[in-house]
N, C-alpha and C positions, 0 to 999 in steps of 0.2 A: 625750465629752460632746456632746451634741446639742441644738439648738434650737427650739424648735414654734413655730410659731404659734399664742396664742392664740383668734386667730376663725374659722380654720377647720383646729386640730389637724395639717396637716400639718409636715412635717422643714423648718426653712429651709436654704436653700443659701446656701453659704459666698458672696462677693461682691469682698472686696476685706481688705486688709490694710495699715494703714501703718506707720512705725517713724519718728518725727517726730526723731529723734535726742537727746531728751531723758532718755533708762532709760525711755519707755514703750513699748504698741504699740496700734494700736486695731483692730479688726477689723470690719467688716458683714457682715447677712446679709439673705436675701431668703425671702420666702414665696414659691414657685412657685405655686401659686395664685392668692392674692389682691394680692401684689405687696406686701406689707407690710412695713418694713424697720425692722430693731435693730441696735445699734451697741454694739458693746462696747472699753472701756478700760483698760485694765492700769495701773498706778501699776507705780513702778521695781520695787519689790521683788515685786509681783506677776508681774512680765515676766522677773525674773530666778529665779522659782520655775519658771515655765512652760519658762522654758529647759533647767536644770537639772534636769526631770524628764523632758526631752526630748519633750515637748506636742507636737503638731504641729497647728499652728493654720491653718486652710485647703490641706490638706493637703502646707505644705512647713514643716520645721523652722525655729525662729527660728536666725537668727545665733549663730555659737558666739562665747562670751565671750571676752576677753582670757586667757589660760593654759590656753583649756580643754585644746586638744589632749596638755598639755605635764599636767596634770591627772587625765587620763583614763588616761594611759599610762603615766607613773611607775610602775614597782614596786618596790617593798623588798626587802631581797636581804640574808638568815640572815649572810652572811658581810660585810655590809659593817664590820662594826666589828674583824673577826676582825684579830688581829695577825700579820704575818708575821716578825717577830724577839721575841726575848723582851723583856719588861719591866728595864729598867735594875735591876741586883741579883738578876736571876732568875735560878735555875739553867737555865734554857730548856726546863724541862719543864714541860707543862702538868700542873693538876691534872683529874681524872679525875672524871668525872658519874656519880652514885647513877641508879637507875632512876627512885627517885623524884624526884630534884630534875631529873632530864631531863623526867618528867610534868609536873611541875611548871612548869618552862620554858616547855612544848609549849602551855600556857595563856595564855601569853604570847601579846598581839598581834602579829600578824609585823614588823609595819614598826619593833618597838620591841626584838624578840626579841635581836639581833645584838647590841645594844648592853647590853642587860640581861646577855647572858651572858659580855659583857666586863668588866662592873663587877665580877660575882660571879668571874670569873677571875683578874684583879685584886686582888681584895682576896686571895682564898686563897693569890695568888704570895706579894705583902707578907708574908704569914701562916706561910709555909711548909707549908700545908693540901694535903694530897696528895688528897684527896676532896673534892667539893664535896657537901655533903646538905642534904635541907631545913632542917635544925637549923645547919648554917651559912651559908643562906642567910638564916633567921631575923636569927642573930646579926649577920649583914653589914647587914641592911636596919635595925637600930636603933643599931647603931655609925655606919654611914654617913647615919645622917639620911633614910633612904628609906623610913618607913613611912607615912607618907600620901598613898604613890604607889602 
């Protein structure tokens, strides 16, 4: 985004930048020309858009939020829900994935896949279900209460 001048069409130049400590920030600019100067003011949630889309306003980033770091880098990880003993009463064999209920999985958003595929593991242990298939993953999601997820 760039700024003109009005009265004589040229680019203003950036100027000065504050951050009064309240979620706003305000920024000026300058006509190199005719010296003409605008001032612009972000309200919190505007300031907190600019951020998060990583704006770069007078050519240095604003200030990173509180978590951002901690935000930005987190990833999800397939196996965090994965169990390493079996379920109390299981025989300790897992049951085994159909091609398609693995497609099916595979649609799953990642950060939620781990856990989806423990419920449905889960239940088929309970069950004594040696295959997991669409058709009992069906069944699982209206037993278990999970169809308007």
């Amino acid at each position: 985004m760039k700024f003109l001048c009005l009265a004589c069409d040229e680019q203003m130049q950036f100027r000065e930048r504050q951050e009064p400590g309240d979620g706003t920030f305000a920024a000026s600019f300058t006509c190199p020309s005719c010296g003409h100067e605008v001032a612009m003011l972000a309200n919190p949630a505007e300031t907190q858009l600019v951020g998060a889309l990583g704006v770069k306003i007078g050519g240095r980033e604003l200030d990173e939020q509180p978590m951002e770091f901690v935000r930005r880098n987190v990833v999800g990880r397939d196996d965090a829900f994965a169990e390493t003993a079996p379920a109390a009463g299981a025989t300790g064999r897992r049951p085994a994935w159909s091609a398609a209920a693995e497609e099916r999985l595979a649609r799953v958003p990642g950060f939620v896949r781990g856990m989806v595929k423990k419920i449905y593991g889960e239940y088929a242990v309970e069950r004594g279900i040696a295959e997991i298939t669409p058709e009992v993953m069906d069944r699982a999601r209206t037993e278990l209460g999970l169809e308007g997820m």
